[in-house]
C-alpha positions in Angstrom: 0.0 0.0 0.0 1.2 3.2 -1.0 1.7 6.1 1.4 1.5 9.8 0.2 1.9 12.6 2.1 0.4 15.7 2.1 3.2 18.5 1.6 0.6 21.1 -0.2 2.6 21.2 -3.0 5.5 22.2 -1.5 6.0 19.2 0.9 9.3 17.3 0.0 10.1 13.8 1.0 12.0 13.5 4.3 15.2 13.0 3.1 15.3 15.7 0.6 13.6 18.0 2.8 16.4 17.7 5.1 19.2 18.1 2.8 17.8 21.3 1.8 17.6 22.9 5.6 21.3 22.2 6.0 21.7 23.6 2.8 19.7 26.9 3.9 21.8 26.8 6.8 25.2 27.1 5.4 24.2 30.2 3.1 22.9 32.4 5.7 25.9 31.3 7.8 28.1 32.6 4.5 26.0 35.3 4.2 26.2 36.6 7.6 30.1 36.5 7.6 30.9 37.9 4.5 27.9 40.1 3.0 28.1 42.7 6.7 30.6 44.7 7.4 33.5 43.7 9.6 35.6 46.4 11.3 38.6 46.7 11.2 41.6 48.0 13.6 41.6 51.2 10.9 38.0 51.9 12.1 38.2 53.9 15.1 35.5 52.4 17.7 32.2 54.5 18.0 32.6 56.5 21.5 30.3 56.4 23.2 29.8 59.6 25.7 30.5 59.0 29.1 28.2 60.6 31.7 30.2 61.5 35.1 28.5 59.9 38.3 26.8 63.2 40.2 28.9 64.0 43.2 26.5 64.6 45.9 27.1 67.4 47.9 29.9 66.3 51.0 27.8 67.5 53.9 29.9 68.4 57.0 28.7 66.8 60.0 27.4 69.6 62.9 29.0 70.1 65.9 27.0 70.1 68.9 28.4 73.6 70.3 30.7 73.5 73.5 29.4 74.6 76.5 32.6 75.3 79.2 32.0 74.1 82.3 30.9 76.6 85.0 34.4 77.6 86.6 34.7 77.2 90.1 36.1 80.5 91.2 34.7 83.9 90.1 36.5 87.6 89.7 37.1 88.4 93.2 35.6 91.4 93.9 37.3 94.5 95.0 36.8 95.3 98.7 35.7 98.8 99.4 38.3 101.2 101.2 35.8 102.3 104.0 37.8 104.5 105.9 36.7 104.4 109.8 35.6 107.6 111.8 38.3 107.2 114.3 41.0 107.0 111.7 39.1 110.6 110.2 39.0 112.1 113.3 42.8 111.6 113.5 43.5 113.0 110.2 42.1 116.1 110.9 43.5 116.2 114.2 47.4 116.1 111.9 46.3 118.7 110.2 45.3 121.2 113.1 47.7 120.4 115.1 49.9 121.1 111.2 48.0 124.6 111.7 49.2 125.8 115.1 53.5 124.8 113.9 52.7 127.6 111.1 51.2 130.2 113.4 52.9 133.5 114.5 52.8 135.9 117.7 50.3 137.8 115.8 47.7 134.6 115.9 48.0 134.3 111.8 48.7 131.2 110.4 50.6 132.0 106.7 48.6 134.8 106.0 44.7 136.4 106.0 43.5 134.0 103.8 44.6 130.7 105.3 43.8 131.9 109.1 40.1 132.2 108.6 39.9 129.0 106.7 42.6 127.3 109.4 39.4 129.1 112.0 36.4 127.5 110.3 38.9 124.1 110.1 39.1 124.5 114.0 35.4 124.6 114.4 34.7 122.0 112.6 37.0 119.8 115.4 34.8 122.1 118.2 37.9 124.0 118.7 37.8 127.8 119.7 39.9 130.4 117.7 40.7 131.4 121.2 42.5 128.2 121.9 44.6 129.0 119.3 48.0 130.5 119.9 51.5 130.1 120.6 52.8 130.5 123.7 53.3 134.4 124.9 51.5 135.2 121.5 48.1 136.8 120.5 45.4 133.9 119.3 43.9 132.8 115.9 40.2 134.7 117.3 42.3 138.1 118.2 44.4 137.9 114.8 41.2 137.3 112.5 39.2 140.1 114.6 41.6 142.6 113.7 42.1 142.0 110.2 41.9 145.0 108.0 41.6 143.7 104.6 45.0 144.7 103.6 47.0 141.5 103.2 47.8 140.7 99.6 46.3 136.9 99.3 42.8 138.9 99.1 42.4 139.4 95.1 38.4 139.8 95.3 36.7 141.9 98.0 33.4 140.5 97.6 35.0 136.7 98.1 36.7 138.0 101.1 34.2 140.0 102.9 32.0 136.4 103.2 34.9 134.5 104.0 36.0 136.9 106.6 32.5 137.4 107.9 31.9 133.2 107.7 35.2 133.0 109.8 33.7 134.9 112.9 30.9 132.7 113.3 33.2 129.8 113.0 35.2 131.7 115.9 32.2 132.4 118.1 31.5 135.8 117.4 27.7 136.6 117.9 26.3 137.2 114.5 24.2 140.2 115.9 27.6 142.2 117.6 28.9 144.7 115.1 31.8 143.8 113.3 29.6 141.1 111.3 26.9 143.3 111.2 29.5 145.7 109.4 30.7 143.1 107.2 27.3 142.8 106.1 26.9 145.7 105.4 29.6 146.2 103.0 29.0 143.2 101.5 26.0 144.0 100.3 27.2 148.3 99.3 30.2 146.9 97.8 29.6 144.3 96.1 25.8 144.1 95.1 25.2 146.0 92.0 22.5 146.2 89.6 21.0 142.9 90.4 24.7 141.4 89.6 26.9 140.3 93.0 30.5 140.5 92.6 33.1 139.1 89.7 32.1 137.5 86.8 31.2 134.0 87.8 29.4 132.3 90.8 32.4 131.2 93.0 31.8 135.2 95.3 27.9 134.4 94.4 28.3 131.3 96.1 30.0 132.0 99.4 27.9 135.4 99.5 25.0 132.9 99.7 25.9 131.1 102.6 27.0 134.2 104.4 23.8 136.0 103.9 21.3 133.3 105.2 23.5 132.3 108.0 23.3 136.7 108.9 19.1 136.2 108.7 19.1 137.8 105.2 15.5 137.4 104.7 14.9 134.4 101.7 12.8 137.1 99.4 15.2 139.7 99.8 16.3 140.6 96.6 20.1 140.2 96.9 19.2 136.3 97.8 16.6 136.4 94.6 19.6 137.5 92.8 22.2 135.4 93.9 20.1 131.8 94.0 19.0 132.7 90.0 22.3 133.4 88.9 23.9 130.5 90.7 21.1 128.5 88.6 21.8 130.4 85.3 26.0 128.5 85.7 24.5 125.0 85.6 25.1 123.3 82.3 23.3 121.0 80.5 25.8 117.8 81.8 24.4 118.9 85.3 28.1 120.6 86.0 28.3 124.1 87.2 30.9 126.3 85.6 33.6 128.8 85.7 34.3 131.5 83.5 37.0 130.3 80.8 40.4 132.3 81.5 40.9 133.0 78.1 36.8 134.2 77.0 34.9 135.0 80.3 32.0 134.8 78.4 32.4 130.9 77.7 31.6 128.5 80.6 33.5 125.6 81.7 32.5 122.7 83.6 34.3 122.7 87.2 33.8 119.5 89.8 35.3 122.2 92.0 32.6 124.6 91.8 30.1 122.3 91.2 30.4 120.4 95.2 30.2 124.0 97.1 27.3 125.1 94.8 25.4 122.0 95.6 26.5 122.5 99.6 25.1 126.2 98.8 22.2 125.2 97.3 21.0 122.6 100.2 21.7 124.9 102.1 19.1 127.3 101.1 16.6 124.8 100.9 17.0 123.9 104.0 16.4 127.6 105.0 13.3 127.2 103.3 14.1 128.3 100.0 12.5 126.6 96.5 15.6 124.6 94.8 14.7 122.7 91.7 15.1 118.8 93.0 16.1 118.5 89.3 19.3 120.8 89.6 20.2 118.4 92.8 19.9 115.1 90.9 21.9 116.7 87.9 24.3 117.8 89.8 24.7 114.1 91.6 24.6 112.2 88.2 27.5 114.5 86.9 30.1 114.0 89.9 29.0 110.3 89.0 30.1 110.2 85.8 33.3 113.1 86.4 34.6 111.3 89.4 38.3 109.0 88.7 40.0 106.0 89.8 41.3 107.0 92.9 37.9 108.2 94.0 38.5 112.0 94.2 37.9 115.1 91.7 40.2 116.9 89.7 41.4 118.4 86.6 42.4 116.9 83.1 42.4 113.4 84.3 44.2 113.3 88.0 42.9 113.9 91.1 43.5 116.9 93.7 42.3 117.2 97.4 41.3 120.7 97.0 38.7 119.7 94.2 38.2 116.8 96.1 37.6 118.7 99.5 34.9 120.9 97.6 32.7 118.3 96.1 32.3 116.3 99.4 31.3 119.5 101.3 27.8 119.2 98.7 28.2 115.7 99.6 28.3 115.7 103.1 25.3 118.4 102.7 23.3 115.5 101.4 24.4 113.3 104.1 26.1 111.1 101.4 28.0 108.3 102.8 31.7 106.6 101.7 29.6 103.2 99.9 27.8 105.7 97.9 30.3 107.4 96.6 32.9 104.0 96.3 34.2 102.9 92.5 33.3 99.6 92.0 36.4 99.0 89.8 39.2 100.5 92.1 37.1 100.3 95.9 38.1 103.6 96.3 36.0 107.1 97.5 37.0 110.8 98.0 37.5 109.8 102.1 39.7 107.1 100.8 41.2 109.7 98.6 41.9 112.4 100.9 43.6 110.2 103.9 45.8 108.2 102.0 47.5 111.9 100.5 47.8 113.1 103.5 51.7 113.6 104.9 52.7 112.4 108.2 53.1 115.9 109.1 49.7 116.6 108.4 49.6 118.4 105.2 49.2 117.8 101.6 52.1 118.5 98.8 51.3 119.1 95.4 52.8 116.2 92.7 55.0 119.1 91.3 57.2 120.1 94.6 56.9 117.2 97.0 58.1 117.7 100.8 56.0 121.6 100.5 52.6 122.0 101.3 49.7 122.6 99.0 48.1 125.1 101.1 45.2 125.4 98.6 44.5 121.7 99.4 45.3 121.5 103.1 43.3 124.6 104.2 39.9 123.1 102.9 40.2 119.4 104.0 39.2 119.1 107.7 35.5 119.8 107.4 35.3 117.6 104.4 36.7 115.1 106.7 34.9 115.0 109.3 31.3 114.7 106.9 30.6 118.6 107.4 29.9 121.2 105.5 29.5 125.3 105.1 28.3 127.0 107.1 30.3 126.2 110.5 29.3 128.0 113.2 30.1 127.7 116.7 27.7 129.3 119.7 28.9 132.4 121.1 31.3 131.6 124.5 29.2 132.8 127.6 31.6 133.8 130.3 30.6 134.0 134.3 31.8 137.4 135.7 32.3 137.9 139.3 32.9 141.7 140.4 33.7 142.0 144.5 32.8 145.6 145.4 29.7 145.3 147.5 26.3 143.4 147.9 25.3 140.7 146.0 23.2 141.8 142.4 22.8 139.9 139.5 24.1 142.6 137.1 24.4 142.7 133.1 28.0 144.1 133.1 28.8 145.9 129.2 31.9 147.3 128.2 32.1 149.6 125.2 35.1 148.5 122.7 35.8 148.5 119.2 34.8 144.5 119.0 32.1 144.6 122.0 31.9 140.8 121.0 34.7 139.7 123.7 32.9 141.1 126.4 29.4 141.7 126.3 27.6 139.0 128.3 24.9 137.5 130.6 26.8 137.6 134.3 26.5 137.0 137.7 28.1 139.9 139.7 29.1 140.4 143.4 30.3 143.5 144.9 32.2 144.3 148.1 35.1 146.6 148.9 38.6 145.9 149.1 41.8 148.0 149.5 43.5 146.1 147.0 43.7 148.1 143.6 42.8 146.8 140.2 45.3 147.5 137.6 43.9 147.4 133.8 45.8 148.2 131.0 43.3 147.8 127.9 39.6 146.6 127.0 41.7 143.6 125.8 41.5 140.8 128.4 43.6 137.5 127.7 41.6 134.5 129.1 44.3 132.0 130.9 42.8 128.3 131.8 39.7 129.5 133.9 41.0 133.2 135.5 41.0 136.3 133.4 44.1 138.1 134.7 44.3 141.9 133.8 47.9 143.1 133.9 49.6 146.6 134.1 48.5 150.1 135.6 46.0 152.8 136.0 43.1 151.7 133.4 40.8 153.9 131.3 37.1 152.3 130.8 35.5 153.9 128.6 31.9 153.4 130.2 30.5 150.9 132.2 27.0 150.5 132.8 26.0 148.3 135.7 22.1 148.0 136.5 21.3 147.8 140.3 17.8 146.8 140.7 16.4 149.2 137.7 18.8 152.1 138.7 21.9 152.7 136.8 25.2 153.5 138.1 27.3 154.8 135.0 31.5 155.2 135.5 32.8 157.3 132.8 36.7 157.1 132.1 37.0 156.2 135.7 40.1 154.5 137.8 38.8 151.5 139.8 40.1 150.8 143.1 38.7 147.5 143.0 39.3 143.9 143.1 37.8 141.8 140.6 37.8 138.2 140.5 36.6 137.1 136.9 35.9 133.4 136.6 34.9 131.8 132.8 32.7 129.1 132.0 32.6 128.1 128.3 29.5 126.5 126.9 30.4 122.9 125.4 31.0 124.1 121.8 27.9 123.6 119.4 28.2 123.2 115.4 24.8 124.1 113.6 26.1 122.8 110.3 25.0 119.5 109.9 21.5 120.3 110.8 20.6 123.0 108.9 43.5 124.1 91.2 46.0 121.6 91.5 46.3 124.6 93.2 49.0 126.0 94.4 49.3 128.7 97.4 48.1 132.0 96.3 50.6 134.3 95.1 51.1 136.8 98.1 52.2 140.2 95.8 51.7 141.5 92.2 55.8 140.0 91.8 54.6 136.6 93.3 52.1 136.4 91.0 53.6 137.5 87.4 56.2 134.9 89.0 53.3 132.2 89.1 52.3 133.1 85.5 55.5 132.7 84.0 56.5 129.7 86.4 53.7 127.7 84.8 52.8 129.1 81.5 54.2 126.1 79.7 52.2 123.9 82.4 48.1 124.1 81.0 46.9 122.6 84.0 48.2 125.0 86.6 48.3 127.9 84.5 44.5 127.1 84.4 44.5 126.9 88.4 46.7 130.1 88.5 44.0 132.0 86.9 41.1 130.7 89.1 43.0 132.9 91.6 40.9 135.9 91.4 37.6 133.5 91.6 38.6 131.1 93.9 39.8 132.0 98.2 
């Protein structure tokens, strides 16, 4: 049987079919490797770009920020120089006692100028000008009572008439007797001229002040209108009071100097009841603040100088300001701290430029800004106990009529009786010794004494007395009122002195700036 198979006209028998596929085979084989292209080592190899790999960004780790460790000691902090009382009280003791080795037999101590500031100094210890003398010599008291107003340290009339008058109270003179009633007087005819008191400036203004309330000028008078307004008118806008520049009077400058009494001047009147902007106060206080140095004090052009110094703690010690207020934190010092380390064994200041001499300027002002006090200083009038033997007992006001009726007029207990022993007086002058009054040499004059005996008078007119009288003195305990109520050099004593001065320290800014103050300043 015959097999066919189904190739749909294209079908091949097996074997054929077979032959042919190998046969397909080996021409696409040939085909494949010789028809395409075959590169060749002259055919440079297509590049094919190379993309760089994206750097990411290197992100530095952060640092957890270091905290130091709390250290376990701190700045020490500076100890305040607190100077203690007793240690003040000593100070000023050096520099009275510095006072009486420069007195003369005539009571003065260097001349005019210094004695009645050396007088107020001595009242501010509680000390009576009458105390005050070398031995077989005249006292401080009886020196500054004469003074005549000649001596050449006195540039500026109407600075020294209030000084003067300010040193009599400070001496115990009643304010009522009649040389400071004269005083006063003059003041005010001299010096007090179209509403205008004095020199240009405030520093006469200023001292004129003080002197006028502490009199009982009356606060609406018009010389104390005029005087508290134009004080007023010399504060600046810093909070500074000024001086006149040397070179333009008319231009103000800013002095700590001037600025500490005006603020003591100032409290003063306040405390006498008259208006004072609290403003012009704080000012003042917030500009000593910022002006004050190092070393604790005041001064000019950077360094420090006790008379400066000595000014602005009198307005301090007006407020009743106290060392820790016035202490720089940075250095512990204050102005106390200030004044009693500068001051010489010896009890005096120098000035940087001449050491071993003394900076009167300085030395003369520093007690009562020691001892926390401040202008005015005025001591109670001495009350003496008279006992006159020529008769009965009476208790008889006994006056004598003298030039200064201030050393004897008083309230006194007087005995009479008669005696055959003669009474020999010289002068109205009588020299107190300890507790006995003894009256020396022959054949006295009196020119009246008036003694009343039970509402009858008994006048003796230029008499002799034939009497004996046995004078005892009892002083009241002395009583200072105050505290309730440049570098500069020693004034020039002549014209010569002073050219002297001026050419000495022309080439010197600072003193030649102090020289000039000498007309202002006392």
């Amino acid at each position: 049987m015959a097999h066919h198979f189904n190739m749909n006209s294209n079908s091949l028998p097996t074997g054929q079919a077979g032959k042919y596929q190998i046969t397909f085979l080996i021409i696409l084989i040939f085909s494949l490797f010789f028809v395409l292209p075959v590169k060749t080592n002259d055919t440079p190899p297509e590049e094919i770009p190379v993309i760089p790999p994206v750097e990411e960004p290197i992100i530095p780790p952060v640092e957890e920020p270091v905290v130091p460790a709390e250290e376990t000691t701190s700045t020490p902090t500076i100890e305040p120089e607190i100077i203690e009382q007793d240690v003040l009280n000593s100070d000023a003791r050096k520099i009275l006692n510095y006072f009486k080795t420069e007195q003369d037999e005539t009571g003065k101590i260097i001349n005019a100028n210094i004695s009645d500031w050396a007088m107020i100094s001595f009242a501010a210890n509680e000390q009576y000008g009458h105390e005050i003398k070398k031995r077989g010599g005249k006292s401080l008291f009886e020196y500054i009572l004469n003074y005549d107003f000649t001596d050449a340290s006195d540039l500026n009339v109407c600075a020294t008439y209030p000084r003067h008058i300010l040193a009599l109270l400070a001496a115990g003179v009643d304010k009522n007797s009649t040389r400071p009633q004269e005083l006063k007087e003059k003041l005010i005819t001299t010096c007090y001229k179209d509403n205008n008191f004095g020199d240009n400036g405030i520093n006469d203004d200023v001292f004129a002040l003080f002197t006028l309330l502490t009199m009982d000028e009356t606060n609406d008078s018009s010389v104390i209108t005029d005087l508290i307004n134009t004080i007023q008118s010399w504060q600046l806008e810093n909070g500074a009071f000024a001086w006149p520049d040397w070179m333009d009077p008319n231009i103000k400058v800013a002095g700590d100097d001037i600025t500490g009494v005006t603020l003591n001047a100032l409290i003063y009147a306040k405390n006498k009841g008259i208006n004072v902007d609290q403003n012009i106060i704080n000012n003042v206080k917030n500009y000593l603040k910022t002006s004050q140095l190092p070393d604790g004090g005041w001064g000019y052009y950077g360094a420090p100088d006790v008379l400066t110094t000595s000014w602005v703690m009198m307005g301090l010690n007006a407020l009743s300001e106290s060392q820790a207020e016035w202490t720089v934190e940075a250095t512990g010092k204050n102005p106390w701290s200030y004044l009693h380390q500068n001051l010489k064994n010896d009890g005096f200041y120098e000035p940087s430029w001449s050491p071993g001499s003394t900076d009167w300027f300085a030395t003369k002002h520093a007690v009562p800004a020691i001892l926390g006090l401040s202008w005015p200083i005025v001591m109670e009038p001495r009350e003496e106990e008279t006992n006159i033997s020529n008769g009965p007992n009476y208790n008889l006001p006994i006056i004598v009529k003298s030039d200064f009726p201030e050393l004897f007029a008083s309230s006194t207990t007087t005995t009479l009786e008669t005696t055959t022993t003669t009474l020999e007086i010289a002068t109205s002058t009588l020299e107190i010794v300890s507790t006995t009054i003894e009256i020396v040499t022959t054949t006295p004059e009196i020119t009246t004494i008036a003694l009343d005996l039970n509402s009858s008078t008994l006048s003796v007119v230029t008499s002799t007395l034939e009497n004996t009288i046995s004078t005892t003195t009892k002083k009241q305990l002395p009583k200072n009122n105050s505290k309730t109520n440049k570098k500069i050099i020693q004034k020039p004593q002549n014209s010569l002195q002073l050219a002297l001065a001026y050419s000495w320290f022309g080439n010197y800014p600072k003193y030649w700036y102090n020289i000039n103050q000498f007309k202002y300043k006392f």
